[in-house]
PDB file with SEQRES, HELIX, SHEET and CRYST1 records, atoms N, CA, C and O in Angstrom:
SEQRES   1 A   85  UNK UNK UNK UNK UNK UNK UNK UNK UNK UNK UNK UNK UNK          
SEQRES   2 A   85  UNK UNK UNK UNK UNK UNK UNK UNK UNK UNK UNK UNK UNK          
SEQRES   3 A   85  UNK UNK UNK UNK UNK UNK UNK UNK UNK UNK UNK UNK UNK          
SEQRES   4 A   85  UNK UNK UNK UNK UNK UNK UNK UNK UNK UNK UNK UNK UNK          
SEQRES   5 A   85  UNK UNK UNK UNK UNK UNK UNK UNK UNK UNK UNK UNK UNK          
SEQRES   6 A   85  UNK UNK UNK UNK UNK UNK UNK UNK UNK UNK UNK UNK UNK          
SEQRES   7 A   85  UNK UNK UNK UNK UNK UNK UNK                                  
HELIX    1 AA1 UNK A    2  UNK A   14  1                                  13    
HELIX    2 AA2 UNK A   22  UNK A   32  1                                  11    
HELIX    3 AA3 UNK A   40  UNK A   57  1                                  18    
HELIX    4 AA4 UNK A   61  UNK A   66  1                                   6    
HELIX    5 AA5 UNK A   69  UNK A   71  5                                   3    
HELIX    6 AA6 UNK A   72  UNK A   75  1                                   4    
HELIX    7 AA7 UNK A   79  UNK A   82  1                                   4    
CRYST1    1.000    1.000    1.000  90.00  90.00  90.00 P 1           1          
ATOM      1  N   UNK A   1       5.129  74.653  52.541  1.00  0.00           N  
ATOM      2  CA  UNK A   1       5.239  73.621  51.522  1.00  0.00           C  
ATOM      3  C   UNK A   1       6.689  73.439  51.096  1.00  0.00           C  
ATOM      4  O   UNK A   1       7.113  72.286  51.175  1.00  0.00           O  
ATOM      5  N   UNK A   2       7.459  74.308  50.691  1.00  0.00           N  
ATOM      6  CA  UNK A   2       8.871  74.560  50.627  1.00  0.00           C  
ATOM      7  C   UNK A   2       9.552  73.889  51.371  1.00  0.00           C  
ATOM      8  O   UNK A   2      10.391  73.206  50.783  1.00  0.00           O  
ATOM      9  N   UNK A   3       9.528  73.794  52.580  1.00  0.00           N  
ATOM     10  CA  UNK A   3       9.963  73.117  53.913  1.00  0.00           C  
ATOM     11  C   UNK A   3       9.735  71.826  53.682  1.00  0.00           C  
ATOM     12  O   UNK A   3      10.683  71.062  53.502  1.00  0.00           O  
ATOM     13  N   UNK A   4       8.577  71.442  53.658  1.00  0.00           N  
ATOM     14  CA  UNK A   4       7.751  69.884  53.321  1.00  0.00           C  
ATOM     15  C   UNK A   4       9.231  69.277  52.096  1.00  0.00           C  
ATOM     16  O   UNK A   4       9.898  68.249  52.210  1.00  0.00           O  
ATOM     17  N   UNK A   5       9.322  70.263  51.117  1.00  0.00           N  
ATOM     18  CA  UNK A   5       9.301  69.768  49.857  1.00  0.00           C  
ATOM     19  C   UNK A   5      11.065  69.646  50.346  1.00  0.00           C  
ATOM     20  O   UNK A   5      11.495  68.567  49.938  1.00  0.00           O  
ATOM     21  N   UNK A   6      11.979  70.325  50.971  1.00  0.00           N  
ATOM     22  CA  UNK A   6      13.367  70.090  51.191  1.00  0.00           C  
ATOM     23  C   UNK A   6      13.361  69.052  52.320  1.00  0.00           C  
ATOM     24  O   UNK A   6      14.436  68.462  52.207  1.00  0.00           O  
ATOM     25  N   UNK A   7      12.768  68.608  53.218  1.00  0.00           N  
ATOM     26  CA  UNK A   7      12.868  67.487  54.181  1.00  0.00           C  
ATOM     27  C   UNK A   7      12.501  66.470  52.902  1.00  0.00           C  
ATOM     28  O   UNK A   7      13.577  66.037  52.490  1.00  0.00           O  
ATOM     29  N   UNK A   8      11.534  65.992  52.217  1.00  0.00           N  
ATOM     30  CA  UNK A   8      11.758  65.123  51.378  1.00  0.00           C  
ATOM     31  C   UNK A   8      13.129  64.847  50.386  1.00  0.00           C  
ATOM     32  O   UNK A   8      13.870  63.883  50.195  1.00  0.00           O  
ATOM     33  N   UNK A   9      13.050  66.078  49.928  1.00  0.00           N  
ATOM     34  CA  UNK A   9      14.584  65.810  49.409  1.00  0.00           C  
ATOM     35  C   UNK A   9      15.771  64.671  49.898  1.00  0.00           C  
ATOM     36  O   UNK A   9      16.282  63.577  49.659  1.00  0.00           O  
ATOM     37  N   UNK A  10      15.767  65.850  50.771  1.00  0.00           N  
ATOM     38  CA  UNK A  10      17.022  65.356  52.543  1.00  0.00           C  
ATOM     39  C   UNK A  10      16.498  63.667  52.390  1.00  0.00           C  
ATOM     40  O   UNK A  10      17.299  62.810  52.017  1.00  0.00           O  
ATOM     41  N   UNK A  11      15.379  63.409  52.655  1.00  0.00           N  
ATOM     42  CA  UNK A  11      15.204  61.578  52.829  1.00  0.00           C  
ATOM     43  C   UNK A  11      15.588  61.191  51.438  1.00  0.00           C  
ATOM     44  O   UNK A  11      16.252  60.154  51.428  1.00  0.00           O  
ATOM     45  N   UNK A  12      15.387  61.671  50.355  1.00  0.00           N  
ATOM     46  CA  UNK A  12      15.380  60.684  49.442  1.00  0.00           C  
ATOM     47  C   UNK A  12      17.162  60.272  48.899  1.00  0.00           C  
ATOM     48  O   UNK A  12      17.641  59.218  48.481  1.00  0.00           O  
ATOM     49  N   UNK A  13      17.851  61.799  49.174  1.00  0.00           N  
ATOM     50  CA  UNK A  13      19.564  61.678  49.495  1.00  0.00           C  
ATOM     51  C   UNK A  13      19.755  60.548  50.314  1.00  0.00           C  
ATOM     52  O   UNK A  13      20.439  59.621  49.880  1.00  0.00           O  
ATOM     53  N   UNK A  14      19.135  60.476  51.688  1.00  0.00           N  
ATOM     54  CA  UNK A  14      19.641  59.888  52.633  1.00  0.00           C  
ATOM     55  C   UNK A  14      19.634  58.551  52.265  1.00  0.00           C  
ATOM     56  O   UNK A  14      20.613  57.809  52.353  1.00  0.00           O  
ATOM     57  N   UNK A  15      18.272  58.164  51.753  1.00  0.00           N  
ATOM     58  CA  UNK A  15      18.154  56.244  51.742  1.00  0.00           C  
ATOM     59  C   UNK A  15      17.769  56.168  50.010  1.00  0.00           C  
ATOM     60  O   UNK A  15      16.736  55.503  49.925  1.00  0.00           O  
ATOM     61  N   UNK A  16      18.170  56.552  48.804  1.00  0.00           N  
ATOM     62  CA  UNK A  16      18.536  56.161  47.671  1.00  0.00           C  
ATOM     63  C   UNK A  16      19.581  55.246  47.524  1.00  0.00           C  
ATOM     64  O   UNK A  16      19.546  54.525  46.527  1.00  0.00           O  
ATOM     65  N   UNK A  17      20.675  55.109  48.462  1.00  0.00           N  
ATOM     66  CA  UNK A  17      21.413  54.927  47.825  1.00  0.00           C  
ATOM     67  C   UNK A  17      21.835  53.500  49.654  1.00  0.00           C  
ATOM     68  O   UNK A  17      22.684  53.035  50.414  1.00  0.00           O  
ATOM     69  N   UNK A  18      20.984  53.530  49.424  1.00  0.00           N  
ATOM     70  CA  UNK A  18      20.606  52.172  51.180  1.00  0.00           C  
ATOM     71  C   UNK A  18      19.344  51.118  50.122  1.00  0.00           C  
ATOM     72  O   UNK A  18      18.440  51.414  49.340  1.00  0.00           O  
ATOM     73  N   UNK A  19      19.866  49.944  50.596  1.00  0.00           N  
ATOM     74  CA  UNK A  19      19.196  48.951  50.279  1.00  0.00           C  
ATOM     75  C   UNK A  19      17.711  48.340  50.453  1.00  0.00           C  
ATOM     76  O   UNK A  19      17.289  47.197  50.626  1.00  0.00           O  
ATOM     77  N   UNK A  20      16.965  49.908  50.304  1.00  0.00           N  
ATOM     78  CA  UNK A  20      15.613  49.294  50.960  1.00  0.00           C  
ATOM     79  C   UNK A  20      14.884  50.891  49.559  1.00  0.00           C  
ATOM     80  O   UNK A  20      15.515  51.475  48.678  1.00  0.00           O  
ATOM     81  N   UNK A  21      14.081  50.978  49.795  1.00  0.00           N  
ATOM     82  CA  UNK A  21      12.834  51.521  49.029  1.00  0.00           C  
ATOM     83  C   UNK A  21      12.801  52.910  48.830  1.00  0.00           C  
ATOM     84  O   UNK A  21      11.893  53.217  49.603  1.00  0.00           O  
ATOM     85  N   UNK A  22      13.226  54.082  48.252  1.00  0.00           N  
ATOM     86  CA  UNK A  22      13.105  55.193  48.869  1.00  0.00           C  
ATOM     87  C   UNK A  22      12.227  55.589  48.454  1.00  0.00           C  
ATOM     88  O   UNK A  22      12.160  56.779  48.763  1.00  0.00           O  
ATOM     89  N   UNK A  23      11.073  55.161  47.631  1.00  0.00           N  
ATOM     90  CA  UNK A  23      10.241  55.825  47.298  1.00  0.00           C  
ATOM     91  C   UNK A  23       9.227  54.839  48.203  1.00  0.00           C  
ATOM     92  O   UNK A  23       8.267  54.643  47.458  1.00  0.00           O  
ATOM     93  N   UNK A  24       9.074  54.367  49.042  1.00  0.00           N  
ATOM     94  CA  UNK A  24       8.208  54.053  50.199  1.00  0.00           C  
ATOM     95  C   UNK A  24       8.784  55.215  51.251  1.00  0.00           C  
ATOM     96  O   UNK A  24       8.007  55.866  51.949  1.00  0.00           O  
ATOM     97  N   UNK A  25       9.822  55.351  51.278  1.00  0.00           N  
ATOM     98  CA  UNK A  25      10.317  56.664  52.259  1.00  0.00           C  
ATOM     99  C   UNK A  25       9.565  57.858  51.977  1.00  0.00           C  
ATOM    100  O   UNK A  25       9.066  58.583  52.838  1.00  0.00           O  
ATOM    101  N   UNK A  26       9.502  58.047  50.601  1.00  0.00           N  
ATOM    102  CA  UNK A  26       9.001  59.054  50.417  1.00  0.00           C  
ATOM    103  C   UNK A  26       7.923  59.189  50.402  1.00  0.00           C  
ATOM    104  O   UNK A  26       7.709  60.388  50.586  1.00  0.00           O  
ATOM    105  N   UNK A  27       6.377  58.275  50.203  1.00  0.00           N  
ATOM    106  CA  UNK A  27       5.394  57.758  50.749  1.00  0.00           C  
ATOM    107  C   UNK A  27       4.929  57.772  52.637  1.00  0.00           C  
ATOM    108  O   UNK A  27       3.942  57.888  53.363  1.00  0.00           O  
ATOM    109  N   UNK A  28       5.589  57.681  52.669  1.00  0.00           N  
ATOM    110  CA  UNK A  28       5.579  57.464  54.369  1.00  0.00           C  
ATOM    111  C   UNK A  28       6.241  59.068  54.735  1.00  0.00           C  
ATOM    112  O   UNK A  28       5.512  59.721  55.482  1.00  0.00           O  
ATOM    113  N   UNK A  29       7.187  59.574  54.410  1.00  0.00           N  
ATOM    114  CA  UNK A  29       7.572  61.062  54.653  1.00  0.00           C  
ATOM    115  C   UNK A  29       6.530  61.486  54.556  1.00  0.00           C  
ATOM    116  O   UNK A  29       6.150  61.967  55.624  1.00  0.00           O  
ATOM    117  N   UNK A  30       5.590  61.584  53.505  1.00  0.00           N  
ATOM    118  CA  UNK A  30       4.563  62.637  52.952  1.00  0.00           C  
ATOM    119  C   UNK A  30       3.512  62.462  53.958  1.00  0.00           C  
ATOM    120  O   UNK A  30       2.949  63.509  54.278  1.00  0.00           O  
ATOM    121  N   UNK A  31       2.990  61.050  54.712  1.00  0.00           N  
ATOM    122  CA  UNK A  31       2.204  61.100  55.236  1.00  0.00           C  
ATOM    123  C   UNK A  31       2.462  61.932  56.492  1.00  0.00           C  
ATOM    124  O   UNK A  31       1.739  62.867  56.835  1.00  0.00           O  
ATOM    125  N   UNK A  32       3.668  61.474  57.224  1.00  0.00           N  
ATOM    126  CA  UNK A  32       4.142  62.488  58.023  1.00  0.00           C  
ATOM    127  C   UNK A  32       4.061  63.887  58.124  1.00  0.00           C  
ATOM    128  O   UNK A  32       3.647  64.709  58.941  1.00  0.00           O  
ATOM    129  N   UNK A  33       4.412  63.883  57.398  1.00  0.00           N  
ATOM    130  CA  UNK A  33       4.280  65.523  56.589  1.00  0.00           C  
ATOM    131  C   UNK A  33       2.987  66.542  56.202  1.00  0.00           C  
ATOM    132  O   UNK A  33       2.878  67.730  55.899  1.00  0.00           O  
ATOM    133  N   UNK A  34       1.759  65.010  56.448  1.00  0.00           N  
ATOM    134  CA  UNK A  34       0.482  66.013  56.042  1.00  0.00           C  
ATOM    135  C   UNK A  34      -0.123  66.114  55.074  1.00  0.00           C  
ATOM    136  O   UNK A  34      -1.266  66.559  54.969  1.00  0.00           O  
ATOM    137  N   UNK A  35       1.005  65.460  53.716  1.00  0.00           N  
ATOM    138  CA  UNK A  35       0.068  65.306  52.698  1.00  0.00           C  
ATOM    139  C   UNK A  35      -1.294  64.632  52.463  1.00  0.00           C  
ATOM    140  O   UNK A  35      -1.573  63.672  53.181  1.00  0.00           O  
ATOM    141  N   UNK A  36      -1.940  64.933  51.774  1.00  0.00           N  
ATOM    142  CA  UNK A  36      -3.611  64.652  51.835  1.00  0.00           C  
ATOM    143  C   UNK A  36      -3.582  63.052  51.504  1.00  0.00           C  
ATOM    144  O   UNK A  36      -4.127  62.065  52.000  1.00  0.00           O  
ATOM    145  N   UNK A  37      -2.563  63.310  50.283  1.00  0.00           N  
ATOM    146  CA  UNK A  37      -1.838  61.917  49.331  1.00  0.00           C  
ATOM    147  C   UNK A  37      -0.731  62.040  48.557  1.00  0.00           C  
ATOM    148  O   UNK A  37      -0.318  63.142  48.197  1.00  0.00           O  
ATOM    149  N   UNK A  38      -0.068  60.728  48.183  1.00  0.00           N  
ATOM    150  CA  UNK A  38       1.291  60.894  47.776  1.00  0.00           C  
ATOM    151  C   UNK A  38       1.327  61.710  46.437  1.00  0.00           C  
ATOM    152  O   UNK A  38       0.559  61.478  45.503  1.00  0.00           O  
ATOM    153  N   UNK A  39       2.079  62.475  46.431  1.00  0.00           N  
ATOM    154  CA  UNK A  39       2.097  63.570  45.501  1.00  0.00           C  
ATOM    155  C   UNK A  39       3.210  62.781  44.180  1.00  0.00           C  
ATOM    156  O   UNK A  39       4.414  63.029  44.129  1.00  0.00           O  
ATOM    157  N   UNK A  40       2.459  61.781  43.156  1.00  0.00           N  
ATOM    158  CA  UNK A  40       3.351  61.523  42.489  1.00  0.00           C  
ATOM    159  C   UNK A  40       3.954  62.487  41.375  1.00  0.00           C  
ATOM    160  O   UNK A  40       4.794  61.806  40.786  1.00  0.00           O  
ATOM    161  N   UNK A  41       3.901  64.031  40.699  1.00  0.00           N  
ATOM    162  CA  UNK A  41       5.175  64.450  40.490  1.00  0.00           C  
ATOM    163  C   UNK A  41       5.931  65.170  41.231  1.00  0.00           C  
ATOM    164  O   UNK A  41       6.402  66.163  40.677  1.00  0.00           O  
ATOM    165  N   UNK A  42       6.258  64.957  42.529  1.00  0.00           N  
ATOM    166  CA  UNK A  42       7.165  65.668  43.507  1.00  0.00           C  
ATOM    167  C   UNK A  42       7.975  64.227  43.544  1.00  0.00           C  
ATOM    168  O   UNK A  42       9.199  64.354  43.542  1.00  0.00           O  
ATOM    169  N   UNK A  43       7.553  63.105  43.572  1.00  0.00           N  
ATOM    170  CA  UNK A  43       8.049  61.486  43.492  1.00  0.00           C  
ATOM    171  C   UNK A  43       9.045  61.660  42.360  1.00  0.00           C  
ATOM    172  O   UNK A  43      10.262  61.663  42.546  1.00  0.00           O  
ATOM    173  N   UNK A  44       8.613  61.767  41.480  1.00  0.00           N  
ATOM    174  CA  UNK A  44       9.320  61.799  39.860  1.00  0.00           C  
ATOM    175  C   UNK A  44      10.119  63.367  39.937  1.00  0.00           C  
ATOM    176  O   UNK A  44      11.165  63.370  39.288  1.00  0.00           O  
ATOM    177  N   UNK A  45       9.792  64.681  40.620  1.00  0.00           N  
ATOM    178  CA  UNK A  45      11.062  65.184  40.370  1.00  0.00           C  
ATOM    179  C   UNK A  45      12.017  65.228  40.973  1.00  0.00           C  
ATOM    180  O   UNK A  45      13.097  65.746  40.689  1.00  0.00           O  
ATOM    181  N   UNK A  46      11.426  64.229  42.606  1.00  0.00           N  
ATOM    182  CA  UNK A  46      12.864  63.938  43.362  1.00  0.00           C  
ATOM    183  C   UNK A  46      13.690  62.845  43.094  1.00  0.00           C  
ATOM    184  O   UNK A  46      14.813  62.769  43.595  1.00  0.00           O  
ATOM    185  N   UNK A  47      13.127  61.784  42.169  1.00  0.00           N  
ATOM    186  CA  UNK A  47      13.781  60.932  41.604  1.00  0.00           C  
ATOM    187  C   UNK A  47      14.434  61.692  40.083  1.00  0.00           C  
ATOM    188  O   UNK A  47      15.653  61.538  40.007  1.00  0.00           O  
ATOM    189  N   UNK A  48      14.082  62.134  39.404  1.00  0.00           N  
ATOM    190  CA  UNK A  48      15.131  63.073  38.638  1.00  0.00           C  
ATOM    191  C   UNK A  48      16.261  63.735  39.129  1.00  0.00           C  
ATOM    192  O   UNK A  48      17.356  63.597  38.583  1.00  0.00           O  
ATOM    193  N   UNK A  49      16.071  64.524  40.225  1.00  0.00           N  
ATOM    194  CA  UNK A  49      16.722  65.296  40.538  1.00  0.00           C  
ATOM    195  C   UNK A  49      17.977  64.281  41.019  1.00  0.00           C  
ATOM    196  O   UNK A  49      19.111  64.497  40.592  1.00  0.00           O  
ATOM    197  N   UNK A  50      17.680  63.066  42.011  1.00  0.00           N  
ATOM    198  CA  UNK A  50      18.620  62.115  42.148  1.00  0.00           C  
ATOM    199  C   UNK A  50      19.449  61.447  41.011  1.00  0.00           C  
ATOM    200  O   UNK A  50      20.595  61.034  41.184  1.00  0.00           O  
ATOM    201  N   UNK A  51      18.837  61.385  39.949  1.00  0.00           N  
ATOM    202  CA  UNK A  51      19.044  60.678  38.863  1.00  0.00           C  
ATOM    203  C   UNK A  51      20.563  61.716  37.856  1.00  0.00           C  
ATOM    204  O   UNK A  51      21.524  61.303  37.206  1.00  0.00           O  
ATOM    205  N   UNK A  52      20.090  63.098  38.190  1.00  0.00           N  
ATOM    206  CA  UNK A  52      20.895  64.555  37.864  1.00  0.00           C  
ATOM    207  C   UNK A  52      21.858  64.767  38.342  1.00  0.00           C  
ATOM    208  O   UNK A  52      22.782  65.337  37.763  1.00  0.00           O  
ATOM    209  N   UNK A  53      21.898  64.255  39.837  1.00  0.00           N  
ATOM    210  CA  UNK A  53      22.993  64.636  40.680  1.00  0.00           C  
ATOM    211  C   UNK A  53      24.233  63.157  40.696  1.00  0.00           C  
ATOM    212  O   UNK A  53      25.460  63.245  40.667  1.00  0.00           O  
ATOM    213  N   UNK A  54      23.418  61.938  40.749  1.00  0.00           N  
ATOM    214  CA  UNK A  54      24.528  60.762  39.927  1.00  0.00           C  
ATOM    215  C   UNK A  54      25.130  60.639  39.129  1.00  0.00           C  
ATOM    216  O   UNK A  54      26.216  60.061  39.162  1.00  0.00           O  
ATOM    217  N   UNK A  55      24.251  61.500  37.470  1.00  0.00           N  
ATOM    218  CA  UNK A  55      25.120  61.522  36.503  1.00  0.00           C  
ATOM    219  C   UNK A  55      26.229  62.468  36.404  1.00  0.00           C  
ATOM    220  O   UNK A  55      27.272  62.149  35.833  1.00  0.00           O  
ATOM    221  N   UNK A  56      26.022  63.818  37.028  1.00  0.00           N  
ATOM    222  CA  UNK A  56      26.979  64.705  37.510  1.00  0.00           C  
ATOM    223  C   UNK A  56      28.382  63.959  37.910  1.00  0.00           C  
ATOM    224  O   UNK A  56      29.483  63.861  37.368  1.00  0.00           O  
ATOM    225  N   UNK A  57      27.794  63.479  39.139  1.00  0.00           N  
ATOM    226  CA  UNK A  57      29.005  62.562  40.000  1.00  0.00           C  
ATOM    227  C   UNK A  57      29.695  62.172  39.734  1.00  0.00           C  
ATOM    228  O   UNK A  57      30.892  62.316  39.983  1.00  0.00           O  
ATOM    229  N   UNK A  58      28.643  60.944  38.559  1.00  0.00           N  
ATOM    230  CA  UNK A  58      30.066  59.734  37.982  1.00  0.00           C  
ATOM    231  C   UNK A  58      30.243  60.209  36.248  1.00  0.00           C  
ATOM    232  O   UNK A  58      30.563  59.390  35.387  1.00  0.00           O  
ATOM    233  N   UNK A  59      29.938  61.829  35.928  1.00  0.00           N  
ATOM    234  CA  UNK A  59      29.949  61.817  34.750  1.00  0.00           C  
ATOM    235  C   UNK A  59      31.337  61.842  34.172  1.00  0.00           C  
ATOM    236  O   UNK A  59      31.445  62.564  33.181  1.00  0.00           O  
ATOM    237  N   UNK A  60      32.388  61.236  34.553  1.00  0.00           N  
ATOM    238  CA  UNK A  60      33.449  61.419  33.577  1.00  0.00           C  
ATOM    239  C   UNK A  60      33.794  59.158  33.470  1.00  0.00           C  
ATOM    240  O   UNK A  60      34.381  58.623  32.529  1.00  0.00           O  
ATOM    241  N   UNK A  61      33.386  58.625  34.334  1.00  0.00           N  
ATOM    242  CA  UNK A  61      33.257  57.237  34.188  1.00  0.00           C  
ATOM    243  C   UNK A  61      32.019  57.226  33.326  1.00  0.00           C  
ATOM    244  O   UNK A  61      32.171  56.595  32.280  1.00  0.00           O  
ATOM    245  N   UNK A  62      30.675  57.842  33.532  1.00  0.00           N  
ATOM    246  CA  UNK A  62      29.863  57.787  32.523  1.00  0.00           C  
ATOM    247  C   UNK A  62      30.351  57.797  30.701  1.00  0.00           C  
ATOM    248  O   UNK A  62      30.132  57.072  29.730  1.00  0.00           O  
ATOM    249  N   UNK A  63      31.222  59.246  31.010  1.00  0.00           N  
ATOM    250  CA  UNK A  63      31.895  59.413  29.512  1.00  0.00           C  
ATOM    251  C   UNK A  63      32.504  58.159  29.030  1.00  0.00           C  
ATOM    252  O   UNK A  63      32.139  57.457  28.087  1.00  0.00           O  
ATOM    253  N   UNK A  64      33.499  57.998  29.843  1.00  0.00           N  
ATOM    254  CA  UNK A  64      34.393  57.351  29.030  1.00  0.00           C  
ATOM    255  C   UNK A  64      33.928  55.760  28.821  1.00  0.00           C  
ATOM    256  O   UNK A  64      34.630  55.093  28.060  1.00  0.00           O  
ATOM    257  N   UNK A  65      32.642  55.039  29.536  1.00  0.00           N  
ATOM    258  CA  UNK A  65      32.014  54.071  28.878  1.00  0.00           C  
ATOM    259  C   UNK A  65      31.191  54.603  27.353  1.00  0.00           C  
ATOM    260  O   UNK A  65      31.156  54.145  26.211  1.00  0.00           O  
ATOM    261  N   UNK A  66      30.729  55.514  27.868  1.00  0.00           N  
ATOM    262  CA  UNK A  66      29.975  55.841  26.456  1.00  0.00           C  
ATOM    263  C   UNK A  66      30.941  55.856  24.967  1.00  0.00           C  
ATOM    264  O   UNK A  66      30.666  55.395  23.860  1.00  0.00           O  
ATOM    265  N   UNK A  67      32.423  56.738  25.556  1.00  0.00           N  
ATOM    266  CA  UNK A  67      33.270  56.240  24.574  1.00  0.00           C  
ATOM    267  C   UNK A  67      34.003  55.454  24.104  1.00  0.00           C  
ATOM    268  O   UNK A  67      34.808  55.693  23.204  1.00  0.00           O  
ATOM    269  N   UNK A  68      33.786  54.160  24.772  1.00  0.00           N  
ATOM    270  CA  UNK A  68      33.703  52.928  24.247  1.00  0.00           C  
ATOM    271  C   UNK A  68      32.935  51.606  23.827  1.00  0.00           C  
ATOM    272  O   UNK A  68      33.285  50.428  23.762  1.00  0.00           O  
ATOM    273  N   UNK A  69      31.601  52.356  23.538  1.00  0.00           N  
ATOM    274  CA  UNK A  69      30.850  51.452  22.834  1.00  0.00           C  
ATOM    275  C   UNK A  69      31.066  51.208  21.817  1.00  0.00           C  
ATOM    276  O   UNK A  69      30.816  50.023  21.594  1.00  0.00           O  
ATOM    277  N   UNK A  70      31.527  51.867  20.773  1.00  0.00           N  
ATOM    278  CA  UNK A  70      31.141  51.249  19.645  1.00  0.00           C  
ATOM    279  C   UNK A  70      32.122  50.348  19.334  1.00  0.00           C  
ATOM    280  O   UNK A  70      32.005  49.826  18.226  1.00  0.00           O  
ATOM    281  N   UNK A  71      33.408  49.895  20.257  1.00  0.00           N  
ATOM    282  CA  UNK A  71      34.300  49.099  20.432  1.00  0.00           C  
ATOM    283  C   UNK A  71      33.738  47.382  21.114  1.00  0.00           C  
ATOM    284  O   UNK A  71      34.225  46.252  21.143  1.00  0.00           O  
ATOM    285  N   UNK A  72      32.337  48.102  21.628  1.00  0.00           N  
ATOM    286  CA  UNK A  72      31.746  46.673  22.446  1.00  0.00           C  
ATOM    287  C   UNK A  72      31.645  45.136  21.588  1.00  0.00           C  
ATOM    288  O   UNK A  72      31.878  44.061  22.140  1.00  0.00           O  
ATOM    289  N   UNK A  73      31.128  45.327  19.685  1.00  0.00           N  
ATOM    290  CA  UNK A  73      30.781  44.368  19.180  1.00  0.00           C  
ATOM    291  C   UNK A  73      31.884  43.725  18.843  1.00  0.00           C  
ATOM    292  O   UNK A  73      31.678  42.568  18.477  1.00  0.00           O  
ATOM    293  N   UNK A  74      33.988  44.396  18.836  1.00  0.00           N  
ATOM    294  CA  UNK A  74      34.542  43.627  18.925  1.00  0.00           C  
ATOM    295  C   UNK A  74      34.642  42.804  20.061  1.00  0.00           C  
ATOM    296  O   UNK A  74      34.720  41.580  19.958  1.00  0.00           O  
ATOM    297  N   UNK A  75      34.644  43.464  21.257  1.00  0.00           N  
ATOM    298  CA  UNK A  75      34.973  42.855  22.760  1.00  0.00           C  
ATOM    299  C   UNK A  75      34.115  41.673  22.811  1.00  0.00           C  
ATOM    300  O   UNK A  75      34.689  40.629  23.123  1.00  0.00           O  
ATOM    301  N   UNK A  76      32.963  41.619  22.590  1.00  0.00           N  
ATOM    302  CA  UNK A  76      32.146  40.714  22.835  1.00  0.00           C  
ATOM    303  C   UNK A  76      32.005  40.014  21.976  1.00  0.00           C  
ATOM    304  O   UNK A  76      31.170  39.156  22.259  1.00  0.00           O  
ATOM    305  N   UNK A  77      32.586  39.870  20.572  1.00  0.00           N  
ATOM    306  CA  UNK A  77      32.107  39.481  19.251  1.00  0.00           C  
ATOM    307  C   UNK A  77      32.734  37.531  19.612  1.00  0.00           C  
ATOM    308  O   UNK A  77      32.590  37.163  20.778  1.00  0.00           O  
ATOM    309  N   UNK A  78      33.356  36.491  18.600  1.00  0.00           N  
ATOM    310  CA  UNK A  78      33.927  35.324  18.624  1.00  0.00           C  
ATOM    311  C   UNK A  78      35.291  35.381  19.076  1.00  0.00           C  
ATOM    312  O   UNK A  78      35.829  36.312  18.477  1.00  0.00           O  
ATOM    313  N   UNK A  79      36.128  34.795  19.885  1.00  0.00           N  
ATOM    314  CA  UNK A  79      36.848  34.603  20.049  1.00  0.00           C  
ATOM    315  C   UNK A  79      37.888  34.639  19.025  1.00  0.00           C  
ATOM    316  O   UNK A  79      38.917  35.236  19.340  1.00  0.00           O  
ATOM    317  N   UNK A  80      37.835  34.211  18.066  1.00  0.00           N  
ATOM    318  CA  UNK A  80      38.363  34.471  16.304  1.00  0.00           C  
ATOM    319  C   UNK A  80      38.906  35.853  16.598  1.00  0.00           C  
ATOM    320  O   UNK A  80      40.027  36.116  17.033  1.00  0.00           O  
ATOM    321  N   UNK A  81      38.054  36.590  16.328  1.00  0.00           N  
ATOM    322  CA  UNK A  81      37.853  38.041  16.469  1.00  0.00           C  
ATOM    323  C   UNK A  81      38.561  38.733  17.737  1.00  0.00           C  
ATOM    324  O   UNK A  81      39.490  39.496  17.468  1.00  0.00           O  
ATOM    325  N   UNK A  82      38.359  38.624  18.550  1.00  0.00           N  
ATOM    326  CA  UNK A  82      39.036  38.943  20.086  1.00  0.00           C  
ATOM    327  C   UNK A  82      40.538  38.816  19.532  1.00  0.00           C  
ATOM    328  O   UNK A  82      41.252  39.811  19.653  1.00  0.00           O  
ATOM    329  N   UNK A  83      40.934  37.952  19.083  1.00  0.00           N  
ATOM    330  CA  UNK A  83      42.448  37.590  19.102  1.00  0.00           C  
ATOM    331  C   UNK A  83      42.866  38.172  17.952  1.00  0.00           C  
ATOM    332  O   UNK A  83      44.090  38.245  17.843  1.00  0.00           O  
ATOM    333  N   UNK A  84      42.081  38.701  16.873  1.00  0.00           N  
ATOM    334  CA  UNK A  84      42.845  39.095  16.114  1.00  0.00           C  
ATOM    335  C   UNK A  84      42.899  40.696  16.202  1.00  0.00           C  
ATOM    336  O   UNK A  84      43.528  41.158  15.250  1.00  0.00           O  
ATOM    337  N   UNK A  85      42.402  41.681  17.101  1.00  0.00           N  
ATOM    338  CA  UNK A  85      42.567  42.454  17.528  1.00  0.00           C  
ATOM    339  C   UNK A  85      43.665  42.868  18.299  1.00  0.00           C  
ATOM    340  O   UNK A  85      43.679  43.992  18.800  1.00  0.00           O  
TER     341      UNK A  85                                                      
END                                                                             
């Protein structure tokens, strides 16, 4: 099962981040694989786990948008406003 459960992984790395479905990949892996049926929380913790390893990635561009929100309602506010900033 272990085995099963790191070849899914491996696909969902591979085509997350490719313009097509990876959670049909991962649907179609499983059948491959033997599952009886699609195992939706192995779905949801390999999509977490993807979700964990992006924010990791881009977490210092993550930061530094986050530390400029509360700057957003001038940026976006009237033109008035824009300029007098």
């Amino acid at each position: 099962m272990t085995l099963k459960v790191i070849v899914l992984g491996v696909l969902q790395g591979l085509t997350e981040f490719l313009p097509v479905s990876s959670s049909g990949h991962l649907v179609i892996g499983q059948h491959l694989l033997g599952f009886r049926q699609p195992e939706l929380m192995l779905d949801v913790s390999l999509h977490v786990g993807t979700l964990a390893a992006v924010v990791f990635f881009l977490r210092r561009e993550l930061w530094r948008i986050l530390v400029q929100l509360p700057y957003l309602p001038r940026l976006l506010g009237p033109a008035e406003m824009r300029r007098r900033v």
